[in-house]
N, C-alpha and C positions, 0 to 999 in steps of 0.2 A: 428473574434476571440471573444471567449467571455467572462464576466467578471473573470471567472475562470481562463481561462486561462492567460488572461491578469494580471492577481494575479502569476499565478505560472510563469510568464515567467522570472522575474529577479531572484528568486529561483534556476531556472532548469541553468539560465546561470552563477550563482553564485556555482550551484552546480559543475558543467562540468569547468569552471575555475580553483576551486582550489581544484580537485583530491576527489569532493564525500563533502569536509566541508562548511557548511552553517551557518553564520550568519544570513540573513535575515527570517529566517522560524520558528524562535525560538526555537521550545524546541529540533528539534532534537533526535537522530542522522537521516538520512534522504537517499531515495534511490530515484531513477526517477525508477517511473514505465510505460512502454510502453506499452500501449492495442492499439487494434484493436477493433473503435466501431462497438455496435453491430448493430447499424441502418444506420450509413456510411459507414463503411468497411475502415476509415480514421485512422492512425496512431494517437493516442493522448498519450502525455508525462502527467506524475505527478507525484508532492515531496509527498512522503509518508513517514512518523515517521516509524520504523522498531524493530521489537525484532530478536535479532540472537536465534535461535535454532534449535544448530545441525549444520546438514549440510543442513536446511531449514533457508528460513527469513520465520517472520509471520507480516502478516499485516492486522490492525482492520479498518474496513469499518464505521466509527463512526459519520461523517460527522460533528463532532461535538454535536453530541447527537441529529439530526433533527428526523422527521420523516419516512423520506425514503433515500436507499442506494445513496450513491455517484453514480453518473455516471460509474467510472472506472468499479463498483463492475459489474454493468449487462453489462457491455463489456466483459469484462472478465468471465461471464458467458457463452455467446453467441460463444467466442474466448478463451479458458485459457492458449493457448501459449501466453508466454509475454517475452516482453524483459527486465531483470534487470539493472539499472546499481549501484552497492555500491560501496563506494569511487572510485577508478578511473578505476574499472575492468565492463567488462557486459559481460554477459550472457543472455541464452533463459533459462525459465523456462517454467513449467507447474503450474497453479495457482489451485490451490485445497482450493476447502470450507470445513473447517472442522466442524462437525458435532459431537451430541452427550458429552461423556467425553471427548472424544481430543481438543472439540473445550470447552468446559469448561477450563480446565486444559490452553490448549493454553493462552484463556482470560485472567486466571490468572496470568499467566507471564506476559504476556504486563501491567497488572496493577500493579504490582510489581516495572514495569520499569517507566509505564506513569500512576500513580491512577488516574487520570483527566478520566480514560475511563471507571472506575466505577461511577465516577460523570454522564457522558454521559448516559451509561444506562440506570440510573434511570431516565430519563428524558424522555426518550422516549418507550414505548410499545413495539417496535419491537427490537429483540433478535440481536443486533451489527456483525455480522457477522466477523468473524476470517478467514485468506486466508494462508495456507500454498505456499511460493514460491517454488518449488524445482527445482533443478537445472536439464535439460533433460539429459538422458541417455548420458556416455560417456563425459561430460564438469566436469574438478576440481574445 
C-alpha cells in the first residue's frame, strides 16, 4: 500500500460508515472514486471533492496544484468506466475529459464551489484537467 492510499484509507472508511459524510478530508463534499489502473489492471479507490452538474458530477485532477496528473486521472484514461459512489448510493459511470469551452466553463463552476483551484492553477503550467462523471446508459 502506498502513502496515498494509506492517506485515503480512513477517508474512504469514514466515507462508507456514515452514508457519503466526511469529516476527516476537510473541505468536502466528497465521492470515492473507483478506477481500474492503467498499468495494473488493479481496482483503486479515492476521496475526490466533487461539483454536482446536472445529471453529471465534475471532478478536477489538481493534485493540489503539482506538476503532473494524479494517478486516478491516467487510469481513468486508459479505463473511463468507473465506479461512483456519492453519499450512500453507487453507480458505473463513464469518465469523460472535458475539453475546449465546456471544460473552461466546467472549471468555473468548481471554483465558484472550491476557489482554492484557481489558486492551484496558477501554480502550475499544466492546464488542471476537468472529468465529467456521467452516469452509463439506463442507471437513475
Amino acid at each position: 500500500m502506498n502513502t496515498w492510499q494509506k492517506q485515503n484509507e480512513p477517508i474512504i472508511e469514514e466515507f462508507r460508515a456514515n452514508g457519503g459524510k466526511v469529516r476527516l478530508g476537510g473541505y468536502g463534499p466528497f465521492i470515492l472514486l473507483t478506477t481500474t489502473g492503467a498499468k495494473t489492471g488493479q481496482q483503486h479507490t479515492t476521496p475526490l471533492m466533487y461539483v454536482p452538474d446536472g445529471d453529471r458530477l465534475l471532478a478536477v485532477a489538481s493534485k493540489g496544484g503539482s506538476s503532473n496528473h494524479p494517478s486516478w486521472f491516467y487510469n481513468l484514461l486508459a479505463h473511463p468506466q468507473v465506479t461512483v459512489e456519492v453519499s450512500s448510493e453507487t453507480f458505473e459511470a463513464i469518465a469523460r475529459i472535458l475539453t475546449g469551452n465546456e471544460r473552461e466553463e466546467a472549471f468555473a463552476k468548481a471554483v465558484e464551489v472550491f476557489p482554492f483551484y484557481a489558486e492551484y492553477q496558477k501554480t502550475t503550467p499544466r492546464t488542471i484537467p476537468v472529468i465529467a462523471l456521467e452516469r452509463r446508459d439506463g442507471q437513475q
